[in-house]
N, C-alpha and C positions, 0 to 999 in steps of 0.2 A: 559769258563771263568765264575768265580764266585764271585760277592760281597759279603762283609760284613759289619758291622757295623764300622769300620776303614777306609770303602773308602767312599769317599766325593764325591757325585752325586748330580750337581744343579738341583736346580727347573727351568724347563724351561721359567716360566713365568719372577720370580723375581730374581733368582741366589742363591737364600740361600738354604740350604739342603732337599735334596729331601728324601720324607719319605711315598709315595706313588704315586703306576701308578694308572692314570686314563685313561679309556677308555670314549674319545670323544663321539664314536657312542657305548652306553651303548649295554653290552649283552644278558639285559634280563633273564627273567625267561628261565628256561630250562636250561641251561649253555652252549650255543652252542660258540663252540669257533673262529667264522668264523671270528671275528672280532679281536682278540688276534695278530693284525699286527702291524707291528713297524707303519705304516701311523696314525693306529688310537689307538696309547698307547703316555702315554705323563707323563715324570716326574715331580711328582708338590711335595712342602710341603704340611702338612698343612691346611696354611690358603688359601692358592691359589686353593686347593683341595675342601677347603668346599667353596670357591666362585666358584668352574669350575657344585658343585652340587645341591647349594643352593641359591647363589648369583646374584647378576645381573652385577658383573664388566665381569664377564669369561664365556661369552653365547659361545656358540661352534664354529659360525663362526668366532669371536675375538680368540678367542684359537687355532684355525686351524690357520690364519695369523700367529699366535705369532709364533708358532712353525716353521710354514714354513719357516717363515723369519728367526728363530735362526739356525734349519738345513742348511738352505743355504748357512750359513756363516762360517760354520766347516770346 
């Protein structure tokens, strides 16, 4: 299955359109891909992308919560 720019993907954090994955536990140099699992990929816009990289609202244990709890409830 494939998206496109047609399909409407929330951001997990806030709900509005998701326009990049983030990896929670970063992968580093090298490009090892041990970490490319759904557990630790996470749909954000964004502004919630440059807060989960830059910011201080979206520290990774608040982000793991978020999602957990959004998963849960699928």
């Amino acid at each position: 299955m494939g998206f496109d720019d047609t399909d409407f993907i929330p951001c997990e954090v806030c709900g509005s359109k998701a326009q990049d994955i983030h990896h929670i536990e970063p992968r580093g140099m090298g490009g090892r891909k041990s970490k490319d699992v759904f557990e630790n990929l996470v749909a954000l816009c964004r502004s919630c992308h440059y807060e989960a990289d830059f910011g201080t609202k979206l520290p990774k244990d608040k982000l793991r919560d978020i999602i957990e709890t959004s998963r849960k409830s699928r």
